[in-house]
Structures are given as C-alpha cells and as structure tokens.
PAPAGU-371522 format. One record per residue (C-alpha): residue in one letter; x, y, z; residue number from 1. Coordinates in pm, whole numbers. Example, Ala and Ser with C-alpha at 12.3 -4.5 7.8 and 13.67 -1.06 7.14 Angstrom:
BEGIN
code	c1	c2	c3	pos
a	1230	-450	780	1
s	1367	-106	714	2
! end
This chain:
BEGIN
code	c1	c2	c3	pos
x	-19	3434	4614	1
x	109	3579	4292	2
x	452	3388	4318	3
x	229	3071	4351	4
x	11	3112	4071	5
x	303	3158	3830	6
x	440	2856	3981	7
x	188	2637	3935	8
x	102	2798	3567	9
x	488	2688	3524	10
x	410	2366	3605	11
x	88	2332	3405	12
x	319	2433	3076	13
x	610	2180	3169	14
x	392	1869	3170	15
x	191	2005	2856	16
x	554	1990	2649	17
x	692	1725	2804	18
x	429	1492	2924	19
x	438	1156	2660	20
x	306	1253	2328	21
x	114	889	2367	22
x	-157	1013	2637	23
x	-450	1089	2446	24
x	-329	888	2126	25
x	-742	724	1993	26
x	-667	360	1984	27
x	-567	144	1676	28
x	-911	13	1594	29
x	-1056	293	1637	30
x	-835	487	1402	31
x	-884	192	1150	32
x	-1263	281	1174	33
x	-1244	643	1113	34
x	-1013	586	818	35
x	-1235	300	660	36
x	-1483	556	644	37
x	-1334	732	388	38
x	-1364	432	128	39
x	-1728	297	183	40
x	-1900	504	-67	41
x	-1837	326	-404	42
x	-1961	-57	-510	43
x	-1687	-78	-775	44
x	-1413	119	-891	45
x	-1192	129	-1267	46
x	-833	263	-1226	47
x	-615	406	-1537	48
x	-256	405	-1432	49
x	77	453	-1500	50
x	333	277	-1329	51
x	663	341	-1361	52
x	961	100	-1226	53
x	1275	232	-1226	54
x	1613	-13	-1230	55
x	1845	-126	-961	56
x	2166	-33	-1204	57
x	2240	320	-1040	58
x	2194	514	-1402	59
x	1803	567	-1246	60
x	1641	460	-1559	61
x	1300	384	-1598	62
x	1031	187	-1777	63
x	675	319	-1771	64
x	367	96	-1829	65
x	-40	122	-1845	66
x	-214	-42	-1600	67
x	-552	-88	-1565	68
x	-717	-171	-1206	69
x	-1042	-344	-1136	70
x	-1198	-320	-773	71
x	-1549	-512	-634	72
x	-1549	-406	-299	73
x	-1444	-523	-9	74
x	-1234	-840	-176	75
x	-1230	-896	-506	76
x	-949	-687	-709	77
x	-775	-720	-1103	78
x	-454	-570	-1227	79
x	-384	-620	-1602	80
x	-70	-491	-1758	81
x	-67	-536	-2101	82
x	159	-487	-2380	83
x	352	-544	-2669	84
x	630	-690	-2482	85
x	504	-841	-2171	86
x	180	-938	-1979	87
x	84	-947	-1651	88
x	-229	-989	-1516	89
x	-276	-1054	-1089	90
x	-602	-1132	-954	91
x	-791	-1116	-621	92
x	-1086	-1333	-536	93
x	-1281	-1459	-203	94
x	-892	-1514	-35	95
x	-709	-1623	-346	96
x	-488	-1508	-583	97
x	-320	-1574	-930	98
x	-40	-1374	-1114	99
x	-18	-1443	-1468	100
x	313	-1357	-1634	101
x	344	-1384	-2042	102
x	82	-1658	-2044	103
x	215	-1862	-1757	104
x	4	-1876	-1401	105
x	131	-1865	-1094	106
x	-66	-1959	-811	107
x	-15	-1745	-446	108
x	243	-1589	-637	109
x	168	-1220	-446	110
x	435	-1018	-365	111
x	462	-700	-162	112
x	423	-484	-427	113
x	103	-608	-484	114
x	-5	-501	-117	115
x	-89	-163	-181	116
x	-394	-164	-290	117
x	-546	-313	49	118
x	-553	-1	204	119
x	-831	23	-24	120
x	-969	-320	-147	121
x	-1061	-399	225	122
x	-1285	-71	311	123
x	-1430	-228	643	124
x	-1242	-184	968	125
x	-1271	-585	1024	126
x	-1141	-703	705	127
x	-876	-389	687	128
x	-757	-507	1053	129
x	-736	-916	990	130
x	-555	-844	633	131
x	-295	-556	803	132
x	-270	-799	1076	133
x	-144	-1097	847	134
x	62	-865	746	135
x	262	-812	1092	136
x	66	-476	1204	137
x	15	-500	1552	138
x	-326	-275	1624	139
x	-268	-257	1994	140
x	10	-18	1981	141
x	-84	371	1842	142
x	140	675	1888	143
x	171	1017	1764	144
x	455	1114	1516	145
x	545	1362	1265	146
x	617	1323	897	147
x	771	1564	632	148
x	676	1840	909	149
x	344	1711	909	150
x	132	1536	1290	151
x	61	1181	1187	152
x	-116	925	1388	153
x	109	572	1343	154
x	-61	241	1344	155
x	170	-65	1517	156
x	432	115	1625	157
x	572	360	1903	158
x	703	644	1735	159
x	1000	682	1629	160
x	1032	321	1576	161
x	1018	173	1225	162
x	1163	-171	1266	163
x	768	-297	1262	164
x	546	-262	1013	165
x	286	34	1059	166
x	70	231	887	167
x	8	611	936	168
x	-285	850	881	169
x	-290	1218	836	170
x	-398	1306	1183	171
x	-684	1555	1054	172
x	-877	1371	811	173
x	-771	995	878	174
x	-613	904	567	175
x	-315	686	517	176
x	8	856	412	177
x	249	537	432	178
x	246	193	507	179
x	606	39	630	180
x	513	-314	503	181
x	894	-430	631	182
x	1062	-263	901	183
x	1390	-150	911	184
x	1626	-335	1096	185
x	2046	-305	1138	186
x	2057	-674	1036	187
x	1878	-647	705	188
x	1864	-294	603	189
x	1794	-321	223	190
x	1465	-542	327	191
x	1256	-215	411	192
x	1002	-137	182	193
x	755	166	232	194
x	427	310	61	195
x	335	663	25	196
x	5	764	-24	197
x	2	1108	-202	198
x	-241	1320	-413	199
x	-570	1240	-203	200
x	-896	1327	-420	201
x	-1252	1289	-406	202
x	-1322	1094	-712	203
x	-1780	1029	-716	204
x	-1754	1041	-330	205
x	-1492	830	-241	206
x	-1114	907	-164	207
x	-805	767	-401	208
x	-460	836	-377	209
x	-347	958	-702	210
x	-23	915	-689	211
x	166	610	-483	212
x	535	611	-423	213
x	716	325	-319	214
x	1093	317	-157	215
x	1304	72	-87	216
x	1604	104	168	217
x	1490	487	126	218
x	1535	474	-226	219
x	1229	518	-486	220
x	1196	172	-699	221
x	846	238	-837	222
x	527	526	-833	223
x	215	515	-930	224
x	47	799	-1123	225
x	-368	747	-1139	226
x	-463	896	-1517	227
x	-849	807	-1448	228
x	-1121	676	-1205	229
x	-1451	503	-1307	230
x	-1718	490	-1033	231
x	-1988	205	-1031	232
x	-1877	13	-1385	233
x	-2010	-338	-1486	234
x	-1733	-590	-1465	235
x	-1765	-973	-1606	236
x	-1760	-1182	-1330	237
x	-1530	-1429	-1506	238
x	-1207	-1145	-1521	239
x	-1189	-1232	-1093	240
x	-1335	-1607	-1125	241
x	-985	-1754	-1083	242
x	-1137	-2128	-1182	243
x	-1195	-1992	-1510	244
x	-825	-1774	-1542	245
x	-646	-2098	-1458	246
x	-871	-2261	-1720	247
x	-703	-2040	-2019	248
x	-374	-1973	-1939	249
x	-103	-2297	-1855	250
x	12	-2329	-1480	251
x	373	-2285	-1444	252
x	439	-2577	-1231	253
x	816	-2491	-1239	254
x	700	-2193	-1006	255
x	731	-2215	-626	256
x	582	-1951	-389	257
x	803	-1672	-252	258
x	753	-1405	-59	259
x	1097	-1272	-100	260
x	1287	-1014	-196	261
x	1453	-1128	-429	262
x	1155	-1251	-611	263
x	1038	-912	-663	264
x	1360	-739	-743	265
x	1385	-1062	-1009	266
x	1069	-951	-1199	267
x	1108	-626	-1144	268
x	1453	-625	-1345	269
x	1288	-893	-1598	270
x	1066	-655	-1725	271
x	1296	-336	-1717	272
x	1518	-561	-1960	273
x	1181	-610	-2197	274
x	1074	-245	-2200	275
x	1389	-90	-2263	276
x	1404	-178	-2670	277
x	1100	88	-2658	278
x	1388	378	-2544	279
x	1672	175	-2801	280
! end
C-alpha cells in the first residue's frame, strides 16, 4: 500500500511539472477585460514627457525633447512636440489621424511609434480588442511565459514564439509589460519593434506607465520618461477637431502614406540632425 501511494504521489508531481504550461491559461478576452480595468477611472488625462530618441550611427547619441500628451477617453488623443527647432504635433479623433511636421500636414501619416499609447487611449475591452486586432494580435491564442525572471500572461502568441505580434501582462495585477507590435522573423530581423511598459503608478486612481522603452532588433531607439500627470483637465475641443487642424496648417500633398520602416527611421534621423546644434 505504501509503495503505491508514493507511486501515485510520483505521478501526481510529474504531470504538475511537466503537464503544458497552457492548461489553465484565462482566455485572451478575458485577460483584455481584467487589464482594461485598470484604465477606466479617469475622463481625461495631461501627460508631461520626455522623450528621448537616440541615433542609428553606433556613437549612441541622443536628442531629448518635451512632449506634452492630451487624452479624452476612449478615442480621442494629442501629442505636441514643440520647439525651437522642430514641430510636431499628431492627432487622434473619432478614427482619424493627422501628423503635422514643421507646419506641413500629413494625413494617415501614423507610424508605429505612435501605437503606444493605445494600450491606454482605448480603456474598454471592445475597442482595446478591434484596435490590437488591426494591429495583427490574434486574441484566440493565450499562453503563459516568463519575462526578465518574471510569470507573464502573453496575448496572441504561444510562448516562446515572438514572430506574431502579442502583448503581455504582469500575471498578478494584469498590466501590460510589452507589446511586440512586429514579430521577429529570420527573413526580416531588423523589422521587430517592441514596447516596454515600466514604472506602473497610481496617478488620481488610474494606472500610467512612467517610463516606456522601445527596442528595435533588441536594440533601444527611443524611452519615454513621464515628468507629470493631470487628472480630469479642460481641453478645447478644437486641439482634436482635425477639420479645423487641417484648416491652419498647409497639406503636404507631396506626402504619401507609409507604414514602413523606413519612414520612421527617416524622421527619426531628421530630427536627431535638428536637435543636435543644441549639444554643438
């Protein structure tokens, strides 16, 4: 009798460590519910940044520049980057968006960069899902995986696959720690870009990351570092009435949508050339 308990005790602990890590993994939508939770508790929100964008020469220089973030939950969202030496201001509104660069407007000019903030623009589960799902994540596929040491829940992909785009949450309180917006494949390796979400705080009862890295090809390109948060301001409706932005500032007709990489990498470098007479 004893010989048979420890056998089947034996047995009990060699399906607990090896049985797939997958079999009581909540599923996709439902994980996308618990972590919209964290982000319903504010009407509006006013973001002091800093972002700094460092340059694709190898010398790992950088350019750092104040940014100033408007959001009117769950759609409606304003970056302005202003300064001496260039402007920049990308806007938001019921679907649309418009980039303005040094006076010059851009229509669906978005690039990936600009994707970070959905996470928490979109803080209900249906919007979150159809904007991630534009996006390539696939919501029927959840797994378990570990990052930096740390039990993660992954969002639209089977860990440890990261050729898809996924999302993962810290697997105790739900929120995100990284978004692979572009997988990484053998075929086009430098492609992959990634989002860390780092620095959680409670900020008038809602969570914000305050710091956001971003890597590309495992290299860090750009991060975030949050200075300030405003709960509940007053914003002018006309700084997200697109109508009105294209009314001021000329449309650069010799600009043609792109999604690309190279795109971003393009004004990336253009204004790393700009800022750096501030360090001359």
């Amino acid at each position: 009798m004893r010989k048979n308990s420890i056998f089947l005790l034996s047995v009990v602990i060699l399906l607990a460590v090896f049985s797939p890590a997958n079999a009581y993994v909540l599923q996709g939508q439902h994980l996308l519910e618990l972590m919209t939770q964290n982000f319903k508790k504010s009407r509006r929100l006013l973001v002091s940044q800093q972002l700094v964008l460092y340059d694709n020469s190898g010398l790992r220089s950088a350019v750092e520049l104040n940014e100033t973030l408007r959001y009117d939950f769950p759609e409606t969202f304003r970056s302005d980057i202003l300064s001496e030496n260039v402007k920049r201001i990308h806007v938001l509104s019921k679907g649309m968006t418009l980039t303005v660069i040094d006076g010059k407007a851009a229509i669906e000019s978005e690039t990936r960069y600009d994707r970070y903030k959905d996470i928490m623009l979109f803080n209900s589960r249906a919007l979150l899902e159809k904007r991630l799902a534009s996006h390539g994540v696939d919501f029927t596929i959840s797994s378990l995986g570990r990052f930096q040491g740390q039990p993660a829940y992954v969002l639209g992909a089977q860990y440890p696959d990261e050729t898809a785009p996924q999302i993962w949450l810290d697997k105790d309180t739900f929120r995100p720690i990284r978004w692979v917006i572009t997988g990484k494949v053998a075929d086009n390796p430098e492609d992959c870009l990634e989002v860390r979400y780092l620095e959680w705080q409670r900020v008038h009862k809602t969570w914000y990351p305050m710091r956001v890295e971003f890597y590309k090809n495992d290299i860090l390109v750009r991060q975030i570092n949050v200075d300030n948060i405003e709960a509940a301001p007053d914003f002018p409706e006309d700084l997200f009435n697109i109508d009105h932005l294209k009314s001021i500032y000329r449309l650069d007709t010799a600009a043609v949508p792109d999604q690309g990489a190279e795109k971003e990498q393009n004004e990336v470098q253009k204004t790393i050339e700009k800022f750096k007479k501030m360090y001359e």
